[in-house]
MDAnalysis code that builds the backbone (N, CA, C; Angstrom):
import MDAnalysis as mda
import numpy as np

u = mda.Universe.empty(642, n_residues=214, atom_resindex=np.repeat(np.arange(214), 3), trajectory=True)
u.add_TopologyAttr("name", ["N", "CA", "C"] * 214)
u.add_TopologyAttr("resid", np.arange(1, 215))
u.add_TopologyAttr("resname", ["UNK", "UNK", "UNK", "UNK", "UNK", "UNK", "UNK", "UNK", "UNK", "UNK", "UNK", "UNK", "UNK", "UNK", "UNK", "UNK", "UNK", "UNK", "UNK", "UNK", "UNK", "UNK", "UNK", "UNK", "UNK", "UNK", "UNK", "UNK", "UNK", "UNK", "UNK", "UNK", "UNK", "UNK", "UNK", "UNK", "UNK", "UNK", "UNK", "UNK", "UNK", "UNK", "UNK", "UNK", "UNK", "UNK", "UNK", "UNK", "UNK", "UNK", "UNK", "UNK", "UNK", "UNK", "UNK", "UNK", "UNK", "UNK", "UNK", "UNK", "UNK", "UNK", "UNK", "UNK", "UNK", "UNK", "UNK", "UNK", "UNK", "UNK", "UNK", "UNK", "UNK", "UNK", "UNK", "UNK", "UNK", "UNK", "UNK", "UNK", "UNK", "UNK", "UNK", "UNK", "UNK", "UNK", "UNK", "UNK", "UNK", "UNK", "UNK", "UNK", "UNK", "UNK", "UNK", "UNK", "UNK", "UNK", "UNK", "UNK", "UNK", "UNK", "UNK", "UNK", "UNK", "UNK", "UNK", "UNK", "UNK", "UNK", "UNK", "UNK", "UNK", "UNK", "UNK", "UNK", "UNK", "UNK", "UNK", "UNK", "UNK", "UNK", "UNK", "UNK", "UNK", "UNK", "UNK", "UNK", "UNK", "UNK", "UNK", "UNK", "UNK", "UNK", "UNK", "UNK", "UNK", "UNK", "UNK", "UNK", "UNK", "UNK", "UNK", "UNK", "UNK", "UNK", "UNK", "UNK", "UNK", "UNK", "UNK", "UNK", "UNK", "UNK", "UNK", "UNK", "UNK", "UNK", "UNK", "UNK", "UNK", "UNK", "UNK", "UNK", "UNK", "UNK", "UNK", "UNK", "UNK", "UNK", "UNK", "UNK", "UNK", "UNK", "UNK", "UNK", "UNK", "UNK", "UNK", "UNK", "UNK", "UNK", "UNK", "UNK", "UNK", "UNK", "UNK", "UNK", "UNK", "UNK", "UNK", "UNK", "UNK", "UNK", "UNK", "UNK", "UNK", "UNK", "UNK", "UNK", "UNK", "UNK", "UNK", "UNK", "UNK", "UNK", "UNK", "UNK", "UNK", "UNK", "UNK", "UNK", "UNK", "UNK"])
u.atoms.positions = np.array([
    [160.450, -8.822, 44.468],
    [159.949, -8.302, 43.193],
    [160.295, -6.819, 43.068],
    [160.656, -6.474, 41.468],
    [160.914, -4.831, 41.331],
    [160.149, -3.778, 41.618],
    [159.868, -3.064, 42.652],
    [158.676, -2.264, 42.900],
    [157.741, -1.326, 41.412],
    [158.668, -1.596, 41.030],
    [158.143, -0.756, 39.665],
    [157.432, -1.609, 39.007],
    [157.460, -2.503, 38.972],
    [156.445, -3.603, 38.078],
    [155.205, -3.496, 38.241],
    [154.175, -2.721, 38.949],
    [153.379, -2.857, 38.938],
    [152.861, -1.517, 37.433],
    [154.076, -0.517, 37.728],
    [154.299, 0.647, 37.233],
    [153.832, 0.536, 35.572],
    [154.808, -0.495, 35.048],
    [155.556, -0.989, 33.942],
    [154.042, -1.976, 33.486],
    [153.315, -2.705, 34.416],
    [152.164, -3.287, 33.897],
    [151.181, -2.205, 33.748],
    [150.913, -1.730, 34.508],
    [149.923, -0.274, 33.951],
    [150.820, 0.728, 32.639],
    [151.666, 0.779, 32.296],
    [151.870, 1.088, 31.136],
    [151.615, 0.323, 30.405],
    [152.251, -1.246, 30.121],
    [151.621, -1.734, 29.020],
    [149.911, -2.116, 28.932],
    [149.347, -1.881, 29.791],
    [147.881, -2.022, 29.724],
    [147.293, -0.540, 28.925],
    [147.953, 0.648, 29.730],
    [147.607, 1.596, 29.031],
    [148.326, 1.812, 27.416],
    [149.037, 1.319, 27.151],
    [149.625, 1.379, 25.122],
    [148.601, 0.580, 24.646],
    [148.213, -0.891, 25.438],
    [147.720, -1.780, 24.598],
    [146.032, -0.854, 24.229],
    [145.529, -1.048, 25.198],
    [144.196, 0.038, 25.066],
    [144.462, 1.216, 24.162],
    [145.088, 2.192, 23.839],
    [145.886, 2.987, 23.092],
    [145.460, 2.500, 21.940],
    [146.301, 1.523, 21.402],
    [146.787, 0.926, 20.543],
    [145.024, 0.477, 19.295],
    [144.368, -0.222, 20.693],
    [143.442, -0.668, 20.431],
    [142.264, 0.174, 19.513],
    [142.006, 1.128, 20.594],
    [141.092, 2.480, 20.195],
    [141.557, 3.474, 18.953],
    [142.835, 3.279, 18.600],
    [143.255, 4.030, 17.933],
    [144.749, 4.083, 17.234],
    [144.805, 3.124, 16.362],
    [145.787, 2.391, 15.896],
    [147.375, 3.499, 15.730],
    [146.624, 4.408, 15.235],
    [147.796, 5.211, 14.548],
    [148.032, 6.383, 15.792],
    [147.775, 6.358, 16.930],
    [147.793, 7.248, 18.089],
    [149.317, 7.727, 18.228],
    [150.489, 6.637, 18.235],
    [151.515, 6.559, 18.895],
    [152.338, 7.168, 17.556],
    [151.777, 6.815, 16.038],
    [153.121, 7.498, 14.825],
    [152.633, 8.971, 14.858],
    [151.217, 9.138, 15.092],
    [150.917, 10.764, 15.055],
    [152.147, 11.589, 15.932],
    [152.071, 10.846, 17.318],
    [152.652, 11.669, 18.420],
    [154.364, 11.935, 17.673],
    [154.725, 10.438, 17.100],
    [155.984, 10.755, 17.197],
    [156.411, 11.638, 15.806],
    [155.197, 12.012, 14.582],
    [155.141, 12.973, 13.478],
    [155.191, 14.526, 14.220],
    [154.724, 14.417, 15.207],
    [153.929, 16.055, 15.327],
    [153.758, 16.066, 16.693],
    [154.682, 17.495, 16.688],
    [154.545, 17.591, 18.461],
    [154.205, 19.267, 18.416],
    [152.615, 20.067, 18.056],
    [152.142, 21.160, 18.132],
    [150.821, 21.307, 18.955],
    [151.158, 21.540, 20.467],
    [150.003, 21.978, 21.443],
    [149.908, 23.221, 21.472],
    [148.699, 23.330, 21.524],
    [148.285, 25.060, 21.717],
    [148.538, 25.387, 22.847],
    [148.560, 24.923, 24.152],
    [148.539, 24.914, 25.277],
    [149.868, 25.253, 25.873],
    [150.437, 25.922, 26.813],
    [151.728, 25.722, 28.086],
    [150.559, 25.764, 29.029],
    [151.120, 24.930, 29.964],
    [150.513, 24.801, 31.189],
    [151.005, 24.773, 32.240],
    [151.257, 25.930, 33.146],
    [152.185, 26.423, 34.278],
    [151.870, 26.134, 35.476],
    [151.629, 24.980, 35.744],
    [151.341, 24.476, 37.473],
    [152.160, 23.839, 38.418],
    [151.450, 23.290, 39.521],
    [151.933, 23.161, 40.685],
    [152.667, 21.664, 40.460],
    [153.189, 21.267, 40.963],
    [153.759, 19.803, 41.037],
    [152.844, 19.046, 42.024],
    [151.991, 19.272, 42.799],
    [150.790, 18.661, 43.589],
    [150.594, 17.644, 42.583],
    [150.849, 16.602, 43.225],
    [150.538, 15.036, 42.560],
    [148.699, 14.885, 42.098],
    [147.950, 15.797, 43.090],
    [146.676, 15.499, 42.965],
    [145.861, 16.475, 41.319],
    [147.372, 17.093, 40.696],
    [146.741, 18.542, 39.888],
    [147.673, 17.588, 38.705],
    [146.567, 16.985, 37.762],
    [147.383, 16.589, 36.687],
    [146.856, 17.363, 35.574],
    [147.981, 17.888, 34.994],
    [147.559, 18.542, 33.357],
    [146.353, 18.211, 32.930],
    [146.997, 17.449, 32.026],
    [145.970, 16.512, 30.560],
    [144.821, 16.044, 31.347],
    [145.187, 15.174, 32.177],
    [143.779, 14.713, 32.482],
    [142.250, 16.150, 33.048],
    [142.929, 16.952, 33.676],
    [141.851, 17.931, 34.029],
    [140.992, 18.371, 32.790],
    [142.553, 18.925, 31.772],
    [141.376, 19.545, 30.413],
    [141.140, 18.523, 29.847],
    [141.244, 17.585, 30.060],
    [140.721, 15.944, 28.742],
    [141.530, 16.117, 27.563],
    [143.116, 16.722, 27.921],
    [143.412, 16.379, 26.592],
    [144.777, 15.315, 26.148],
    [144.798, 15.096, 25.250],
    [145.981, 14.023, 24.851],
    [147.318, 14.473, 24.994],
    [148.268, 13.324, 25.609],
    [149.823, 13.312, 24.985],
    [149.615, 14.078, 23.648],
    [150.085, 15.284, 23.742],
    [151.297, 15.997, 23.100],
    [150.276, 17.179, 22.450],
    [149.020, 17.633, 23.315],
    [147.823, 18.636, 23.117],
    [148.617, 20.322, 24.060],
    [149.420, 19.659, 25.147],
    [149.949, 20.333, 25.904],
    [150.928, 20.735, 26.460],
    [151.830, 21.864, 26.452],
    [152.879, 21.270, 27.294],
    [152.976, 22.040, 28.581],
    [154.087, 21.095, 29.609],
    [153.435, 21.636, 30.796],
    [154.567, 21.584, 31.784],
    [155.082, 22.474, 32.690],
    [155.853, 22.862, 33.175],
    [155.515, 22.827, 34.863],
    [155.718, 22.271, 35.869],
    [155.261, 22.089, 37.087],
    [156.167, 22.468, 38.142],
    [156.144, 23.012, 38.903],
    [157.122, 23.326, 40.478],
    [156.270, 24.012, 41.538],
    [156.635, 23.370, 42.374],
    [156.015, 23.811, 44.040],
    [155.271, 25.143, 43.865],
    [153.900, 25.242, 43.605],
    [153.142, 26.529, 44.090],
    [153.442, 27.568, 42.772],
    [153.292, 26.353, 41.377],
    [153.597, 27.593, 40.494],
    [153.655, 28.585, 40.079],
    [155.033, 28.631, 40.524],
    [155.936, 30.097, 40.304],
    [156.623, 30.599, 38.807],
    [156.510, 31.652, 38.608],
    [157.291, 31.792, 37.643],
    [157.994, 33.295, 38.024],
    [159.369, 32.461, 38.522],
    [160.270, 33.666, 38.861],
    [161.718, 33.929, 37.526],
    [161.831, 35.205, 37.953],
    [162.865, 35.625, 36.237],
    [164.559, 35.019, 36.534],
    [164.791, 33.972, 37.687],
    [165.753, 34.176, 37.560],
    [165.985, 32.382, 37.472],
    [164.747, 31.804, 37.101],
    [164.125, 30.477, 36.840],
    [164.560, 29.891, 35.536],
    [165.736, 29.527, 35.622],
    [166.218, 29.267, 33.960],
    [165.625, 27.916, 33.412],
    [165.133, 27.258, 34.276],
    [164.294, 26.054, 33.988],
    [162.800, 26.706, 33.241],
    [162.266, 27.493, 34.291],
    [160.817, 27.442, 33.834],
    [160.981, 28.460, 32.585],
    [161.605, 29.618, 32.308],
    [162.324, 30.222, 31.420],
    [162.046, 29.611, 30.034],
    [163.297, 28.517, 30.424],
    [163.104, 27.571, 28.822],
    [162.572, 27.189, 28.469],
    [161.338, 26.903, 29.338],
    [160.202, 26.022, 28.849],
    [159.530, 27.261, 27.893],
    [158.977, 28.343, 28.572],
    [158.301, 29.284, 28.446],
    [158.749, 29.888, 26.779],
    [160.182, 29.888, 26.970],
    [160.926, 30.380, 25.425],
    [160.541, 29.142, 24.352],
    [160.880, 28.216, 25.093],
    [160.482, 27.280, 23.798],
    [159.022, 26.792, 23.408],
    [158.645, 27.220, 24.271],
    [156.732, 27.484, 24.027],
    [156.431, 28.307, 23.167],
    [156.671, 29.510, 23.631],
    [156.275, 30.424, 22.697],
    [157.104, 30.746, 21.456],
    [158.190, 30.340, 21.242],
    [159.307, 31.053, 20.103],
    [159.203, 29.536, 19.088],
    [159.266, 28.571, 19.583],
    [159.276, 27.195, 18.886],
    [157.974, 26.660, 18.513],
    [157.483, 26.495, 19.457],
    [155.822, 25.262, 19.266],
    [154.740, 26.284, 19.166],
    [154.802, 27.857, 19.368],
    [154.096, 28.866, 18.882],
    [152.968, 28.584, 19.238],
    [152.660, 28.067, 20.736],
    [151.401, 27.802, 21.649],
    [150.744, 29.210, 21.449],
    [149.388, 29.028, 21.584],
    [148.488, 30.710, 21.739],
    [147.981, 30.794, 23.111],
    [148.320, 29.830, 23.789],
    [147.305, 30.015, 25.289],
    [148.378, 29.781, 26.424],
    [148.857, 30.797, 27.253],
    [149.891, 30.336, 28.487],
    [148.585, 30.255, 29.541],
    [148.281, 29.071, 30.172],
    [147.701, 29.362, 31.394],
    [148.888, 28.731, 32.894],
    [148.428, 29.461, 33.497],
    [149.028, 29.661, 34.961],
    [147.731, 29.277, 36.197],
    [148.398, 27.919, 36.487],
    [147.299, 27.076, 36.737],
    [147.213, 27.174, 38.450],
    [146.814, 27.471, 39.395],
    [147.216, 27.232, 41.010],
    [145.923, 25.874, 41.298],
    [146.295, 26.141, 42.369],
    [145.102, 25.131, 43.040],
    [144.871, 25.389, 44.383],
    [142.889, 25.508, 45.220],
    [142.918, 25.278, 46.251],
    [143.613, 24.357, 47.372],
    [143.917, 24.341, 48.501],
    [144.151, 23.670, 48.706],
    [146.008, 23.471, 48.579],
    [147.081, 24.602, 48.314],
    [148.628, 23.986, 47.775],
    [149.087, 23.872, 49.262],
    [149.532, 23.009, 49.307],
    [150.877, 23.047, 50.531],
    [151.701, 23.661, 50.130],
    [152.156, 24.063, 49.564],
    [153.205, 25.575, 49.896],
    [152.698, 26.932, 49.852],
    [151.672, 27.186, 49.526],
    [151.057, 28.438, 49.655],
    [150.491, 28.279, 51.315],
    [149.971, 27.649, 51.196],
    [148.909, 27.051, 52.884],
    [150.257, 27.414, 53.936],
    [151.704, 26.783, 53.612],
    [152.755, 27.092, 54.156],
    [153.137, 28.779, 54.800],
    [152.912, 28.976, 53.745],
    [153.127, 30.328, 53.918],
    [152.297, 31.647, 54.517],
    [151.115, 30.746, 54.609],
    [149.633, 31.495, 54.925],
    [149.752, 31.276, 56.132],
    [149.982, 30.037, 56.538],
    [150.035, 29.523, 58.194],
    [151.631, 30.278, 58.822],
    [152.544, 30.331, 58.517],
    [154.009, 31.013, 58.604],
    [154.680, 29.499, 59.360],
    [154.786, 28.658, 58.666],
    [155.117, 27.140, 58.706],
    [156.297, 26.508, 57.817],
    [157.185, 26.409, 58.280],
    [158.742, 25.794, 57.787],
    [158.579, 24.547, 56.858],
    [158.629, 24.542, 55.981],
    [158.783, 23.161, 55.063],
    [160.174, 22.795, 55.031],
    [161.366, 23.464, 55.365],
    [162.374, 22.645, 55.075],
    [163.070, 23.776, 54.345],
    [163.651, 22.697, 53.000],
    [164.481, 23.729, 52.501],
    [163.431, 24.648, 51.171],
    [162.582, 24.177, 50.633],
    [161.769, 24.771, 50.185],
    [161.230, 26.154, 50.636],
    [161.252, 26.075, 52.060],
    [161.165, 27.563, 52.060],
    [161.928, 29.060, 51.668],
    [163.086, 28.144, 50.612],
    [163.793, 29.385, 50.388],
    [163.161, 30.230, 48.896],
    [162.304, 28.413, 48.404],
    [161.205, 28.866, 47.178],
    [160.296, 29.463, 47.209],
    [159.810, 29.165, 48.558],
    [158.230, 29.850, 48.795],
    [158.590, 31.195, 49.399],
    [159.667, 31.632, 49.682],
    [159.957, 33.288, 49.911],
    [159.237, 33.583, 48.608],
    [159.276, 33.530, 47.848],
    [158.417, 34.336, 46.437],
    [157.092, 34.578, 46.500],
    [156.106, 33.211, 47.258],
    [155.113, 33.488, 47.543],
    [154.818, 34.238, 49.215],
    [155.710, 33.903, 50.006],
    [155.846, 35.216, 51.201],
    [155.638, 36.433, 50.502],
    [156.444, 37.095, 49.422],
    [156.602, 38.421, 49.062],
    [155.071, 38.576, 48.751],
    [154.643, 37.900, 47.448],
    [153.346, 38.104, 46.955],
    [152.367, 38.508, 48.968],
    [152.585, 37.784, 50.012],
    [151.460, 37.533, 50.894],
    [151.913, 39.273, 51.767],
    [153.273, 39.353, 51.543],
    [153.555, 40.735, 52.554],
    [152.796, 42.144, 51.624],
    [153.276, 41.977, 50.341],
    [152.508, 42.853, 49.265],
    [150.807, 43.229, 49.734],
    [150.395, 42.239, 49.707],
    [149.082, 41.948, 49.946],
    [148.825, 41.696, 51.175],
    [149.537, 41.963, 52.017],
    [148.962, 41.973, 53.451],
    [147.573, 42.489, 54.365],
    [147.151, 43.955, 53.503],
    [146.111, 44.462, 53.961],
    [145.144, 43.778, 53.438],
    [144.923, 43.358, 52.365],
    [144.111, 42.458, 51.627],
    [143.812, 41.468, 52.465],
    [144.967, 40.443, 52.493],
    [144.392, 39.025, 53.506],
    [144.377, 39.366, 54.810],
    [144.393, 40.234, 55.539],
    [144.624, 41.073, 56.743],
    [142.517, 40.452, 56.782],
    [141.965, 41.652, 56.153],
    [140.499, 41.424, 55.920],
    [139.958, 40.485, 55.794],
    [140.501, 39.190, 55.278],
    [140.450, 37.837, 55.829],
    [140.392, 36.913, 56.554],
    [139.027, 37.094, 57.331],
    [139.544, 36.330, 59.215],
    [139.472, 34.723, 58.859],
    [138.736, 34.327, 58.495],
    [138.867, 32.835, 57.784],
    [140.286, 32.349, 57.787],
    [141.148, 31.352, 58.858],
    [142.057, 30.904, 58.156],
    [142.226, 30.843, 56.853],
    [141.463, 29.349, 56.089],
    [141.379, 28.602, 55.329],
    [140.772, 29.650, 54.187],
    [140.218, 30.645, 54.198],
    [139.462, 31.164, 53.475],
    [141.297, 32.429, 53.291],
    [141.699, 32.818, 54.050],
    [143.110, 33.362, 53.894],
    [143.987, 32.841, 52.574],
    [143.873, 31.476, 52.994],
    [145.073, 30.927, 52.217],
    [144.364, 30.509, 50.987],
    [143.569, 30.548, 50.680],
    [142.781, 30.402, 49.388],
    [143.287, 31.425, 48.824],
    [142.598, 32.840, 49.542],
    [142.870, 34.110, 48.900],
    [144.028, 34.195, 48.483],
    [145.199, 34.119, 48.945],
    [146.448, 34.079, 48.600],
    [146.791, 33.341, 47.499],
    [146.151, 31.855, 47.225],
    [146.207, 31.181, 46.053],
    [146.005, 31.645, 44.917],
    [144.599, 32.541, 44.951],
    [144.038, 33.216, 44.278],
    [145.271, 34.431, 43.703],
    [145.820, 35.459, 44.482],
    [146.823, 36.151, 44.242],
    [147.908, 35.822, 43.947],
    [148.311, 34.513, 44.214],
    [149.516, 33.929, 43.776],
    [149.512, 33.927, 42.175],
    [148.860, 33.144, 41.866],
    [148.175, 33.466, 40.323],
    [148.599, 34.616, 39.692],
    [147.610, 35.628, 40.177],
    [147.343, 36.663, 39.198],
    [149.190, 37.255, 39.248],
    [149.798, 37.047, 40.650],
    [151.065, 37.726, 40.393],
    [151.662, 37.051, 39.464],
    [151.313, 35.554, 39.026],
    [152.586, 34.935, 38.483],
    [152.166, 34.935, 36.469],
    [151.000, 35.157, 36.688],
    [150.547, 35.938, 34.830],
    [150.785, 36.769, 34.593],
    [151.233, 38.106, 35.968],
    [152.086, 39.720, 35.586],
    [153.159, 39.154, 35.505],
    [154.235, 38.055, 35.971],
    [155.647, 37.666, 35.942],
    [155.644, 37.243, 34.723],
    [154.376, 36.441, 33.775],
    [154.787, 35.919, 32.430],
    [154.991, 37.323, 31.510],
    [154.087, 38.128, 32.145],
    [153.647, 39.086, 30.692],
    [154.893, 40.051, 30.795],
    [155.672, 40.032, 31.993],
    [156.629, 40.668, 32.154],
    [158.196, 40.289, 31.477],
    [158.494, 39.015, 31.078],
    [159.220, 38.575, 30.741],
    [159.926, 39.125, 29.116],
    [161.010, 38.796, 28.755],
    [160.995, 39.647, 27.753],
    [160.962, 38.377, 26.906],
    [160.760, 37.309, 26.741],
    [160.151, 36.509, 26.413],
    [158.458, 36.344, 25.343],
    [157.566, 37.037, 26.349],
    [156.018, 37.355, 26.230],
    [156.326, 39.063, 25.294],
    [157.180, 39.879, 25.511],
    [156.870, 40.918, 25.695],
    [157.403, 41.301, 24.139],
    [158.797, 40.027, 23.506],
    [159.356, 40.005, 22.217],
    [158.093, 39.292, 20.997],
    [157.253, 38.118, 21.646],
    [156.218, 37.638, 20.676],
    [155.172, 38.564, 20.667],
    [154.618, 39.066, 21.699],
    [153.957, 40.048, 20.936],
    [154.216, 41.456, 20.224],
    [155.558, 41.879, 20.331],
    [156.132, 42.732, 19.885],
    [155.804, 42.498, 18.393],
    [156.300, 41.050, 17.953],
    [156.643, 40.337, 16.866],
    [155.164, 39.922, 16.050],
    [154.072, 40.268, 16.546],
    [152.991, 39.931, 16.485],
    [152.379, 38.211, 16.729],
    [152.734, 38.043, 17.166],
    [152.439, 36.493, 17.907],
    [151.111, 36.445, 18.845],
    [149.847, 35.982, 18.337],
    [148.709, 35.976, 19.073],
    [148.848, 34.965, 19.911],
    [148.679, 35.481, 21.350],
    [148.969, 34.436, 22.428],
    [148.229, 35.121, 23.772],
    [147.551, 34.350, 24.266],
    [147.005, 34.397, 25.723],
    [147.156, 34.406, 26.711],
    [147.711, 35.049, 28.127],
    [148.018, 34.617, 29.015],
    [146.931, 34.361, 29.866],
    [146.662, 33.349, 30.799],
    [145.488, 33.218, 31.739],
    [145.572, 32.765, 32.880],
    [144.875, 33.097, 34.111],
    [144.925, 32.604, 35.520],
    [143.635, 32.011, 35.505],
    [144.400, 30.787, 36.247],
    [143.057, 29.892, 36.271],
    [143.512, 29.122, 37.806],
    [142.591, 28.445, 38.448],
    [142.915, 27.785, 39.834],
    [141.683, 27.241, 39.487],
    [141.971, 25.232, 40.204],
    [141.578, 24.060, 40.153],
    [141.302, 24.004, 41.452],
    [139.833, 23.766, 41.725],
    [139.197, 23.082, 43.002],
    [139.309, 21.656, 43.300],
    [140.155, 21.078, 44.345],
    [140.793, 19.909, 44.921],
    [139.057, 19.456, 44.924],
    [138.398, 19.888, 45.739],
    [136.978, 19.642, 45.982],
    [135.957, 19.172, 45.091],
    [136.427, 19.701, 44.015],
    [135.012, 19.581, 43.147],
    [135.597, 18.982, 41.450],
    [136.968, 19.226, 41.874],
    [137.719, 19.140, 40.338],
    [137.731, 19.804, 39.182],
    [137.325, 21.420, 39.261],
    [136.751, 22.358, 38.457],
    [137.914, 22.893, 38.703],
    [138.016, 23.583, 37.056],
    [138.707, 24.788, 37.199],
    [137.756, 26.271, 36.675],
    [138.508, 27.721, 37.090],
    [137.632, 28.353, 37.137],
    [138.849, 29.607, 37.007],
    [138.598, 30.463, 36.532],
    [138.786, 32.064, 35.778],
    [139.642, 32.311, 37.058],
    [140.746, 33.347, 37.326],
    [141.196, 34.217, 38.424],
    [141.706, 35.322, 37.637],
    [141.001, 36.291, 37.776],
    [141.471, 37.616, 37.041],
    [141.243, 37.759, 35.666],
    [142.102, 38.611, 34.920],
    [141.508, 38.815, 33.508],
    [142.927, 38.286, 32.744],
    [142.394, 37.368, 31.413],
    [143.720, 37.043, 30.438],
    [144.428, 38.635, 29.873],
    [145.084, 38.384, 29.492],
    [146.015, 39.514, 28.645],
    [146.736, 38.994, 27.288],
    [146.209, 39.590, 26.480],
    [146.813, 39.079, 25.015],
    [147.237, 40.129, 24.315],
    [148.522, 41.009, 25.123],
    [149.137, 41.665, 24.577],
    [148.514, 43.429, 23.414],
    [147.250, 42.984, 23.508],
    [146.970, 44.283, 23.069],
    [146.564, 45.157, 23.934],
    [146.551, 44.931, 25.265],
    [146.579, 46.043, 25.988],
    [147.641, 46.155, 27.487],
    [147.281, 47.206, 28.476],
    [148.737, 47.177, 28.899],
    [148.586, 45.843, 30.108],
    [149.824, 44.846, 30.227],
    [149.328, 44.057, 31.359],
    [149.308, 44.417, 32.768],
    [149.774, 45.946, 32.994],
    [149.863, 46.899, 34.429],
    [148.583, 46.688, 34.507],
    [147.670, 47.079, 33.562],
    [146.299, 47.874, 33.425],
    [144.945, 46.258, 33.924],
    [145.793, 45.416, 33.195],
    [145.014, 44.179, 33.348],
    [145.371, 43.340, 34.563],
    [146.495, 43.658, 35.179],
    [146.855, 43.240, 36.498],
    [146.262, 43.959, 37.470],
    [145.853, 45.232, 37.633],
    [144.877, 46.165, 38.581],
    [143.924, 45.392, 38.250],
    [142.979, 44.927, 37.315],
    [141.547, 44.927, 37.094],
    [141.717, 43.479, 37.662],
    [142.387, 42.700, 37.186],
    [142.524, 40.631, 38.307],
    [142.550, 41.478, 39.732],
    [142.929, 42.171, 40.233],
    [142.879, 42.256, 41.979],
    [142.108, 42.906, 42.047],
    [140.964, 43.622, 41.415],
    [139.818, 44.627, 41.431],
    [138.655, 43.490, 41.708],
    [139.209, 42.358, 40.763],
    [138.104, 41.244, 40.465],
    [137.985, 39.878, 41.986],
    [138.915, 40.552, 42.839],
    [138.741, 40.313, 43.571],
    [138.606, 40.700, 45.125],
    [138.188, 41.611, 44.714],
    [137.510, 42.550, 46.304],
    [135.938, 42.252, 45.916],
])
């Protein structure tokens, strides 16, 4: 038998239910594709978008890679980001981490994943930056949290830095950037640092996220 079939029956169970609850669900989606939302996370199978905030196919869009990063030389995550904000004119970028990442934990422990570790050099830099910080950290596990935590806030100074973020609000484009990190544990998500919506400086609001955490 095709291993996927089991795949392919849980889809059609999930359209038919769809279908059921809400007849016109599927012509909306394919009329109108305007989420307020980008959603910049991890590819961790256990960290799903939509389902965390409860919201529907096509409320969000959402961009995922190992220990979400958003580096400038990322022409993938880039495009997403351009066509978020310049096209579908989302107001909310959040930058999502999670307790608990294997590639941050990677890097906290100083542990080889393979070839991925040439990705997680980005989050090395963020951990050497911040060394005295998690230095004060005797807690393994409580280490590599912290770092999660900072991974974040560096990667909402990488959005606001972009000339991307930096042309819509130029342009007057009301839009949000936010750090947020999801507890594996409890299934909550919860604030890391302060949003920035372009009316003030994001240097200024990137000191006050690492203030907010001493």
């Amino acid at each position: 038998m095709d291993n996927l079939e089991p795949l392919f029956a849980n889809n059609r169970a999930w359209s038919a239910r769809r279908r059921q609850d809400d007849p016109e669900f599927f012509a909306r989606l394919v009329r109108q594709h305007a989420p307020r939302y980008l959603w910049i996370g991890c590819a961790d199978s256990r960290v799903p978008a939509n389902e965390i905030i409860g919201l529907d196919p096509g409320e969000v869009f959402v961009h995922r890679n190992i220990a979400n990063l958003v580096v400038h030389t990322d022409l993938n995550c880039l495009s997403v980001l351009q066509y978020a904000v310049e096209v579908l004119k989302v107001e909310h970028i959040m930058i999502v981490g999670h307790y608990g990442c294997g590639g941050v934990h990677a890097v906290a422990e100083r542990r080889s994943t393979g070839l991925a570790d040439n990705w997680l050099r980005h989050v090395e830099d963020i951990a050497i930056k911040h060394g005295r910080l998690l230095a004060s950290v005797a807690d393994d596990d409580a280490r590599a949290a912290r770092l999660c935590e900072l991974n974040v806030i560096e990667q909402v100074a990488n959005v606001c830095r972009t000339t991307i973020a930096g042309r819509a609000w130029h342009q007057g484009h009301r839009m949000e950037v936010h750090g947020l990190i999801y507890g594996l544990r409890d299934g909550l998500l919860s604030r890391v640092g302060v949003s920035v919506d372009g009316t003030q400086s994001w240097s200024e609001r990137y000191e006050a996220s690492l203030r907010s955490l001493s």
